[in-house]
C-alpha positions in Angstrom: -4.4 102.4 119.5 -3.6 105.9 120.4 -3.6 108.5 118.1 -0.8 109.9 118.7 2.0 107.5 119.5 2.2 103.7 118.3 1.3 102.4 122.2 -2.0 100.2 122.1 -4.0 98.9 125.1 -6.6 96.2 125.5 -9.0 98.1 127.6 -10.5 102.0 126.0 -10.1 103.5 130.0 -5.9 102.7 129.8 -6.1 104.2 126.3 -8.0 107.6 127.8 -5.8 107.3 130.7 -2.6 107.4 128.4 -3.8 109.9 126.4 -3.6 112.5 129.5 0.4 112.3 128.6 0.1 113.6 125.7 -2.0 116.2 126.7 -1.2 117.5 129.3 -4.6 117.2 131.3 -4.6 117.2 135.0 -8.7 116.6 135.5 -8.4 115.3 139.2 -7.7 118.6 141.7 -8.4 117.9 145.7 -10.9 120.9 147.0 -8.8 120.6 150.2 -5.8 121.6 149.0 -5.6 122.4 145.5 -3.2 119.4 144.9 -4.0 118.3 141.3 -3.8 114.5 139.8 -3.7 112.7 136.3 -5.4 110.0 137.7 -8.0 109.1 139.3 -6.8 106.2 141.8 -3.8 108.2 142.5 -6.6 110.9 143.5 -8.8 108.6 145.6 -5.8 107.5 147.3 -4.6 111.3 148.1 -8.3 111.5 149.7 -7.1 109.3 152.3 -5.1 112.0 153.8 -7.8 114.1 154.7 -10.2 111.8 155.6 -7.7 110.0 158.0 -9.1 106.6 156.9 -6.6 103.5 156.9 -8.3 100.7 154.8 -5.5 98.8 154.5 -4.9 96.3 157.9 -1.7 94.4 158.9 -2.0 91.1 158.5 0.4 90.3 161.4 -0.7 92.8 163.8 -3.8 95.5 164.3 -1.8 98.8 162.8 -3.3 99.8 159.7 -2.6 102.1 157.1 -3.6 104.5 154.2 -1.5 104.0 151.5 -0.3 99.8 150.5 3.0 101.6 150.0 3.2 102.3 153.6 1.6 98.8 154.7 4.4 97.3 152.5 7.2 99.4 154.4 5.9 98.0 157.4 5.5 94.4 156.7 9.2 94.6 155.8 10.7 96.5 158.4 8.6 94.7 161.4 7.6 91.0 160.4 9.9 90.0 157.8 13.1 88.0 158.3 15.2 89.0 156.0 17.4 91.9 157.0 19.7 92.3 153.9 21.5 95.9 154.7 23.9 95.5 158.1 25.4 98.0 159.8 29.1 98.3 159.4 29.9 99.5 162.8 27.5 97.1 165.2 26.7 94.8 162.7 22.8 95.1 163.3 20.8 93.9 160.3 18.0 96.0 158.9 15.2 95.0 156.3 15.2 98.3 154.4 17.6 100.6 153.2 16.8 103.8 154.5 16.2 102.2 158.5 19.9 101.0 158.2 20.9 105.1 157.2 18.7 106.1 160.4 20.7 104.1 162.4 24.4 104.5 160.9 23.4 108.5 162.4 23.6 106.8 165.8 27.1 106.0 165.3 28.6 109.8 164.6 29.5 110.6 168.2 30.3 107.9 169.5 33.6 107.0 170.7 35.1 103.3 169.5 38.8 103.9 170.5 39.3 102.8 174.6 42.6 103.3 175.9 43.5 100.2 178.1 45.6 102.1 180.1 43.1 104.7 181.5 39.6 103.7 180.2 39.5 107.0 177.9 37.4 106.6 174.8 38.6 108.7 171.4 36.9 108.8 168.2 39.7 107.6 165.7 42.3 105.4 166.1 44.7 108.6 165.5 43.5 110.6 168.8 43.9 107.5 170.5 47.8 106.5 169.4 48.5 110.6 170.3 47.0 110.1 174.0 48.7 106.6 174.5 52.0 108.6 174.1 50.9 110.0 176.9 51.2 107.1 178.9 54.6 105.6 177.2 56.5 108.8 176.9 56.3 107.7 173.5 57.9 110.1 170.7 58.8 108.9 167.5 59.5 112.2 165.6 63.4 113.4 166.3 64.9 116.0 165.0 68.3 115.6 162.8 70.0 118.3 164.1 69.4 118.1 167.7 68.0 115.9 170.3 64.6 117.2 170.3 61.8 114.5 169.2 57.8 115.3 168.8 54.5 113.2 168.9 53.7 113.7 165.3 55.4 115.1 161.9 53.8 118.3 161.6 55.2 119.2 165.2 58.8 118.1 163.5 58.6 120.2 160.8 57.5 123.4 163.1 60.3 122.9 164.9 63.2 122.2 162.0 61.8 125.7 160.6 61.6 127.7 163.1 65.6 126.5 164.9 67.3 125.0 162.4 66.2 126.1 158.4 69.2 127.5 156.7 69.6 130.5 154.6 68.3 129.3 151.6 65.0 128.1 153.3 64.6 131.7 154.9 63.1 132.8 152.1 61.1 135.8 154.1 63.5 139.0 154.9 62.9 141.4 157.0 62.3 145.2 155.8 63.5 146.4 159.1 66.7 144.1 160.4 69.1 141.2 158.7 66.5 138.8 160.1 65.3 136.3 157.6 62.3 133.5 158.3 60.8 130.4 157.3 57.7 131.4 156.4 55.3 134.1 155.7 53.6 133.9 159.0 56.5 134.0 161.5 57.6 137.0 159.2 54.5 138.8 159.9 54.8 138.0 163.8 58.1 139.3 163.8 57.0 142.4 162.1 54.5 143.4 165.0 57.7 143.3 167.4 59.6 146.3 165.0 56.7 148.7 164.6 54.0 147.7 167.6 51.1 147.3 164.5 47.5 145.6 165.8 46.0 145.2 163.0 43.5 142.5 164.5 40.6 145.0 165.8 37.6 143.6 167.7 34.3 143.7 166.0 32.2 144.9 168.8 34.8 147.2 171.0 37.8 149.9 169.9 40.6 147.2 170.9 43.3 146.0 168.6 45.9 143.4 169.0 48.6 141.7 167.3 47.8 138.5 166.8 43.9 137.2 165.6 44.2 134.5 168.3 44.1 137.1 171.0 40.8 138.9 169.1 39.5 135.1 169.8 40.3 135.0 173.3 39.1 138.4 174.2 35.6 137.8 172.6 35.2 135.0 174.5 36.7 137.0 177.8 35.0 140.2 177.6 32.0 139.6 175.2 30.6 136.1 175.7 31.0 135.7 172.1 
């Protein structure tokens, strides 16, 4: 019986072992690499790395290994049948959890969407429906208050603000003229036309401009960036 806690063990070497909890004791330390162990087959095992010996042999084939951990691993993922974690995507079965997420990484760039117009391959069904408008002339977005229509919503609802928004939805005035705007942005834009302001400077040359998407293209232009 331990002395300490109400656990009791048939053999005296489990009892010294589970004594070490309670202590503290790490007695096992590697003169290789200063790695320390409780235990000593958990010690004799971590030998194994610097030896470079692999006791443990397939049974199946000639690869062998140092830890039954590893040899375990490998029975599983090479010679056993059962494959219990499938791929969503491809449907290919895997024996082990973490060699079915290795292989769901092989999916990420590729392209599942094919137009069967032009062959073109997109990576959600959503890219795929915008470039088959292409192809249709297809626009289902249009405008209530003139005959305008647009591929998507957002497109809509750029346009209905920016042509057709009435006084109470301009809620941005303009310091400068009677000009009122939808939103904060376009009020900024039209701004810049009243008092010629660039406040967008380059971070590696004197030049300003007025809009940040112009910084963006003139880094790329002038300074590779």
């Amino acid at each position: 019986m331990c002395k300490i806690c109400p656990r009791k063990f048939a053999q005296k070497g489990n009892l010294k072992t589970h004594f070490l909890t309670h202590t503290g004791e790490i007695p096992f330390s590697c003169a290789l690499c200063r790695k320390k162990f409780a235990l000593k087959p958990n010690f004799n095992l971590h030998l194994l790395v610097h030896s470079g010996e692999k006791p443990r042999t397939c049974a199946k084939c000639p690869k062998k290994f140092a830890k039954k951990s590893a040899l375990n691993t490998h029975m599983k993922r090479v010679h056993s049948n059962v494959r219990p974690y499938p791929c969503g995507i491809c449907g290919k079965a895997f024996a082990i959890k973490v060699s079915r997420d290795i292989h769901l990484t092989s999916h990420l760039n590729e392209k599942h969407h094919k137009c069967s117009k032009c062959g073109k391959r997109f990576r959600s069904s959503w890219n795929l429906r915008k470039h088959d408008s292409l192809h249709t002339d297809l626009k289902d977005f249009k405008c209530s208050k003139c005959d305008q229509v647009f591929y998507d919503n957002r497109r809509l609802k750029q346009h209905y603000r920016r042509i057709h928004a009435d006084a109470s939805e301009r809620r941005f005035h303009c310091v400068f003229c009677a000009k009122t705007l939808a939103t904060n942005r376009e009020l900024e834009r039209h701004l810049i036309s009243h008092i010629g302001e660039q406040p967008h400077f380059c971070i590696l040359c004197p030049r300003s401009f007025k809009q940040s998407g112009s910084v963006d293209y003139h880094l790329r232009r002038a300074h590779n960036s």
